[in-house]
LUMFIVO-85461 format. One line per 4 residues: number of its first residue (from 1); for each residue y, z, x of N, C-alpha, C. Coordinates in nm, 3 decimals. Layout:
% LUMFIVO-85461
NUM) Y/Z/X/Y/Z/X/Y/Z/X | ...;
END
This chain:
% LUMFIVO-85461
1) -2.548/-0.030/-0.353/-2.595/-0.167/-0.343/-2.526/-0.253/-0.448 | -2.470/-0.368/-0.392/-2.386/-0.504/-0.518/-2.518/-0.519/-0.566 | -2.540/-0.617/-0.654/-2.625/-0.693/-0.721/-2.721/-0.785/-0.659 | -2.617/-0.828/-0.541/-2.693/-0.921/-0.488/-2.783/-0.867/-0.365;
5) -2.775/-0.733/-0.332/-2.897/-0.686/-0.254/-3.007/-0.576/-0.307 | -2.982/-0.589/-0.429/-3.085/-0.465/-0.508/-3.267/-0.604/-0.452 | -3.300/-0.472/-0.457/-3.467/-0.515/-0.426/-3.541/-0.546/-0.582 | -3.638/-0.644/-0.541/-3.700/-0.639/-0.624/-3.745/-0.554/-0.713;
9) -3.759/-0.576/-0.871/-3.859/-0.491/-0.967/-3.975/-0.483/-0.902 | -4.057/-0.599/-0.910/-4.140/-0.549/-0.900/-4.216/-0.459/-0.735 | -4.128/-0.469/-0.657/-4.103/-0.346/-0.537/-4.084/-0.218/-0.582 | -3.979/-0.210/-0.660/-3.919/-0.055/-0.739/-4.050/-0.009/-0.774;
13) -4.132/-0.109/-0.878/-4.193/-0.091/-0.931/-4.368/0.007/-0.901 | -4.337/-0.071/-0.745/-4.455/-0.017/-0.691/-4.446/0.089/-0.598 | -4.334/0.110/-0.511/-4.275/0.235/-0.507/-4.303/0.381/-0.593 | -4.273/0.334/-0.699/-4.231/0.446/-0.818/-4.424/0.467/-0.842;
17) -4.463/0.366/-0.840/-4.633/0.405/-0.852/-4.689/0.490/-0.753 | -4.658/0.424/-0.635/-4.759/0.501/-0.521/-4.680/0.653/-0.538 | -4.567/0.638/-0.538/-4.498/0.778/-0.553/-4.560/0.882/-0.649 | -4.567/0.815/-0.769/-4.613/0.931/-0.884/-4.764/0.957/-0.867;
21) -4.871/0.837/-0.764/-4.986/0.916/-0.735/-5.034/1.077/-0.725 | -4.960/1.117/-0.587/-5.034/1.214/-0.537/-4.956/1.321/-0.644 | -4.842/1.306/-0.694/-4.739/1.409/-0.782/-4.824/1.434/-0.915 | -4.913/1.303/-0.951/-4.946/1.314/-1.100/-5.108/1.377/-1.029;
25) -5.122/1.418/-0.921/-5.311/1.444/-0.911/-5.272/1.606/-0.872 | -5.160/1.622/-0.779/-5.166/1.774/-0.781/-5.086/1.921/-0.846 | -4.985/1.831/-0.846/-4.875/1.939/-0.995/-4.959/1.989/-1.076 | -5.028/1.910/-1.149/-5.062/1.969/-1.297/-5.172/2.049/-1.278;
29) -5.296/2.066/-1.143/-5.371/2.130/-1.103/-5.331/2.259/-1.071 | -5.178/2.258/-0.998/-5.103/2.377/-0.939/-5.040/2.451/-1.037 | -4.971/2.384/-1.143/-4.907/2.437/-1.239/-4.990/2.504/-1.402 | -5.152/2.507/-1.363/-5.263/2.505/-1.453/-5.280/2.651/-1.416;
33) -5.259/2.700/-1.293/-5.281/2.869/-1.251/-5.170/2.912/-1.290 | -5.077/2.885/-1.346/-4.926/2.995/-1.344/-4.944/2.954/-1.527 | -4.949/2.865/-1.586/-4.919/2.848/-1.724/-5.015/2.901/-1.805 | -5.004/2.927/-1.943/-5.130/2.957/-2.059/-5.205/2.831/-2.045;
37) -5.289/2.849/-2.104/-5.376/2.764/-2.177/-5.348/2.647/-2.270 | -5.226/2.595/-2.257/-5.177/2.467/-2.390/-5.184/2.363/-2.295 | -5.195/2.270/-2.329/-5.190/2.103/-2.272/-5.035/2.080/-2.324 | -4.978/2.123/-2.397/-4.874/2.042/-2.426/-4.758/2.118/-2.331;
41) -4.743/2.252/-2.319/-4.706/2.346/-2.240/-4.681/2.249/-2.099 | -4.798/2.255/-2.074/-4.834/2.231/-1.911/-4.828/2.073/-1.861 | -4.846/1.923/-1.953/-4.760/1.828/-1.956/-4.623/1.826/-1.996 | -4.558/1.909/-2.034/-4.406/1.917/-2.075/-4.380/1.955/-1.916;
45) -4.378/2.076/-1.900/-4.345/2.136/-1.761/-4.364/2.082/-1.627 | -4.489/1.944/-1.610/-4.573/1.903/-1.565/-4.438/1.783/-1.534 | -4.402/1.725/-1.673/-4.335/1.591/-1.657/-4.203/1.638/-1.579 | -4.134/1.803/-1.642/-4.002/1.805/-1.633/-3.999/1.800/-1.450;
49) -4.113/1.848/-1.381/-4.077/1.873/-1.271/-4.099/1.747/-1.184 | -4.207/1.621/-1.225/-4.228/1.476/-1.162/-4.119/1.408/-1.168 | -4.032/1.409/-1.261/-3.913/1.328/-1.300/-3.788/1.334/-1.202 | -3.778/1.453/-1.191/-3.684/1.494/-1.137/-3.678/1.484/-0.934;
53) -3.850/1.488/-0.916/-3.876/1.479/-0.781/-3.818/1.317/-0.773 | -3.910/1.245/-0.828/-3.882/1.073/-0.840/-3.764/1.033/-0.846 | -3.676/1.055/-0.931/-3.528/1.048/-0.964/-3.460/1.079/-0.819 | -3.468/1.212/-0.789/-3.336/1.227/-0.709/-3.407/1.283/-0.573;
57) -3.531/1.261/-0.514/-3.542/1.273/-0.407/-3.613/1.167/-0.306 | -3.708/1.121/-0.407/-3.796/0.991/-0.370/-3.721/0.851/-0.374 | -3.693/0.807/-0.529/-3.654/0.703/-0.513/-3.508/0.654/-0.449 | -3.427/0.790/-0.436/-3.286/0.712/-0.356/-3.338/0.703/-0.210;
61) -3.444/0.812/-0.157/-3.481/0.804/0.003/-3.542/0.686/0.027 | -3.628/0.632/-0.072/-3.696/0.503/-0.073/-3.579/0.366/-0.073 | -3.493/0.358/-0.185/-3.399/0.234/-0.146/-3.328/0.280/-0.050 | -3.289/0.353/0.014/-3.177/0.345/0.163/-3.289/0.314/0.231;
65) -3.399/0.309/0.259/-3.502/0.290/0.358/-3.517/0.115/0.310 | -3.507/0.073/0.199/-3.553/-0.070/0.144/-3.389/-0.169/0.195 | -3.307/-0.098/0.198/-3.166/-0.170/0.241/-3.155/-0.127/0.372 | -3.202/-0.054/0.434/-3.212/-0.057/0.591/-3.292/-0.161/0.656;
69) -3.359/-0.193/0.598/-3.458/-0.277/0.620/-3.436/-0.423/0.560 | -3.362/-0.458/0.483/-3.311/-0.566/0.414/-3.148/-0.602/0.500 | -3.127/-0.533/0.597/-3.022/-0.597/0.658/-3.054/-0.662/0.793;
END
């Protein structure tokens, strides 16, 4: 995308929210049976794996869907 068809922030913005909903309610429930007992453990491991969904599977599927739709 040039400059002049990037989507709104505050679109990105809400995207990236509804996205990290259901990721931030069931990961850390799922990943609470396989890990010890630490909170810091299990938000470290917790984040490394949300980031990475968001980054490179969600949000590029989300803007080709936002510029499909913007043409």
């Amino acid at each position: 995308m040039n400059p002049k068809q990037q989507p709104n922030r505050h679109v990105i913005a809400l995207i990236t929210f509804l996205a990290l909903i259901p990721l931030v309610y069931f990961i850390p429930d799922v990943l609470a049976e396989f890990l010890p007992d630490n909170k810091l453990l299990n938000v470290t491991v917790t984040v490394g794996i949300i980031v990475p969904i968001i980054s490179y599977i969600i949000m590029p599927f989300a803007l080709k869907q936002l510029a499909r739709q913007q043409r």
